[in-house]
C-alpha positions in Angstrom: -2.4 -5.7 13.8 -1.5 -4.7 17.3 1.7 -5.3 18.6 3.3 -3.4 16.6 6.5 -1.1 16.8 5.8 2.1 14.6 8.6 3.7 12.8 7.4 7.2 11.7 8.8 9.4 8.9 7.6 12.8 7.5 9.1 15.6 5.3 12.1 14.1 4.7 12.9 12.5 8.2 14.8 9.3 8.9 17.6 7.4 6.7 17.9 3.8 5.8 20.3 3.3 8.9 17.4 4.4 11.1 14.8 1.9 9.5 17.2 -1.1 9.6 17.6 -0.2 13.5 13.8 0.3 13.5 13.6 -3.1 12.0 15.7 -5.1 14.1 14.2 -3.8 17.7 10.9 -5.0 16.0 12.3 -8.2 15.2 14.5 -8.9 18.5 11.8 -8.0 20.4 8.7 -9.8 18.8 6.5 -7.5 17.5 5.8 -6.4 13.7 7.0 -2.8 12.1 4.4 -0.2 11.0 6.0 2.2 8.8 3.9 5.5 9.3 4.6 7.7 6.6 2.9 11.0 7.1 2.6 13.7 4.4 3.0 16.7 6.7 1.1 20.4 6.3 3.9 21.9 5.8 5.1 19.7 3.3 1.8 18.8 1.3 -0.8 20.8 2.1 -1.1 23.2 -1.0 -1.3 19.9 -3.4 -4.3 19.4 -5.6 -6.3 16.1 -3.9 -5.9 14.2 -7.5 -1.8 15.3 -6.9 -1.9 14.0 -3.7 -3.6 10.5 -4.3 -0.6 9.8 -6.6 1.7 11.1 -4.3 0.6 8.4 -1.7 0.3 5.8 -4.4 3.9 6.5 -5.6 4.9 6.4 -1.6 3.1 3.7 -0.6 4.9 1.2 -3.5 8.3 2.9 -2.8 8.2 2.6 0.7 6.7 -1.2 0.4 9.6 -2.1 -1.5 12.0 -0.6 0.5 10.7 -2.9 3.7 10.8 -6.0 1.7 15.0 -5.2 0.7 15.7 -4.0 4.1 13.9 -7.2 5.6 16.2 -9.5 2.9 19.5 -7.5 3.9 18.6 -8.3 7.5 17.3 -11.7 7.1 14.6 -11.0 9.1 12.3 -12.0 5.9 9.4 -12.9 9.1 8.8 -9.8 9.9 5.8 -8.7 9.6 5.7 -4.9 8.2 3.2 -3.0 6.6 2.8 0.8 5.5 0.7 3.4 6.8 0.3 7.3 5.2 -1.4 10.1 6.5 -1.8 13.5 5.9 -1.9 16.3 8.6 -0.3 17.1 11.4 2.8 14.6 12.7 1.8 14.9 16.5 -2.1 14.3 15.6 -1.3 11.8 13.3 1.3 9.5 15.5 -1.4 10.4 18.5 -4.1 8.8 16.7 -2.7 5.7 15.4 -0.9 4.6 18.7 -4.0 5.5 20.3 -6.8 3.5 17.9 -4.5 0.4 17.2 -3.0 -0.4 20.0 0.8 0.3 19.1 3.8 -0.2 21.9 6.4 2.0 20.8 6.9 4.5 18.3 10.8 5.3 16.7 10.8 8.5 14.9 14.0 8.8 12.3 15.8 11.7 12.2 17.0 14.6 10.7 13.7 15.9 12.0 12.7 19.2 10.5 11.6 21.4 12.9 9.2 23.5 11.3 6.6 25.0 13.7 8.9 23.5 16.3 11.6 25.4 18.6 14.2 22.3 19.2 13.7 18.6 18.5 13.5 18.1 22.1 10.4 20.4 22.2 9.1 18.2 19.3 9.6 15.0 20.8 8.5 15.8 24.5 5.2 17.0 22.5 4.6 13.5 21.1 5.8 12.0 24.2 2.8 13.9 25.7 0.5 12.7 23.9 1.0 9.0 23.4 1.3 6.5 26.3 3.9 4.1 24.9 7.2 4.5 24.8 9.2 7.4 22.1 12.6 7.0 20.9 14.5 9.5 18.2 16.8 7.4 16.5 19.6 9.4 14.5 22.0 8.1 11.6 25.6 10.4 12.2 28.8 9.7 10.4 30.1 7.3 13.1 26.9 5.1 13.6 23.5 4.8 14.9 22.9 7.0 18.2 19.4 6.7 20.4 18.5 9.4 21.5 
């Protein structure tokens, strides 16, 4: 499906606050969600391959569920959403979907962990550099929902 806003998560990233933004940009502004889960190296790399197919069984379900609650609490139940998981690296992996399927904006939720990275900012401008659509960090604080 192209069209599609792309909400990505990893190790841990993102909160429910960011998702439901994630979820109502996609719906005010036409297009689906893609929910790009992506089991990191430096989360899952050492798992056993029979580990890690029930790992992204497990995920995909949980994650599934979780669109089809958020969409109710919204009552956005048209929006069309769907789950994606990887494994590998975050940059490669967000490169290569926006890339192949067409995507037209990617959200990434934070807290982002920053391992192998110097500053979020570092992180981000290194997607940025490597997808041509549009990159937003979207953070959950204690007093709301900041872009950022």
């Amino acid at each position: 499906m192209a069209d599609e806003l792309v909400y990505v998560s990893w190790g841990g990233t993102g909160r429910g606050a960011t998702l439901r933004t994630a979820m109502e940009r996609a719906s005010g502004s036409g297009l689906g969600l893609l929910y790009l889960a992506i089991l990191d190296d430096a989360s899952f790399a050492d798992l056993e391959a029979s580990f890690l197919a029930v790992v992204k069984d497990e995920l995909g379900w949980l994650l599934e569920a979780q669109l089809e609650v958020t969409k109710t609490q919204l009552g956005i139940e048209e929006l069309p959403v769907r789950v994606l998981i990887r494994g590998g690296d975050v940059v490669e992996q967000v490169a290569d979907v926006v890339t192949t399927m067409g995507e037209t904006e990617v959200i990434v939720g934070a807290p982002v962990p920053l391992a192998g990275h110097e500053s979020i900012e570092s992180l981000m401008d290194l997607i940025r550099s490597r997808v041509p659509v549009p990159v937003d960090l979207i953070s959950a604080d204690a007093e709301g929902l900041d872009s950022t």
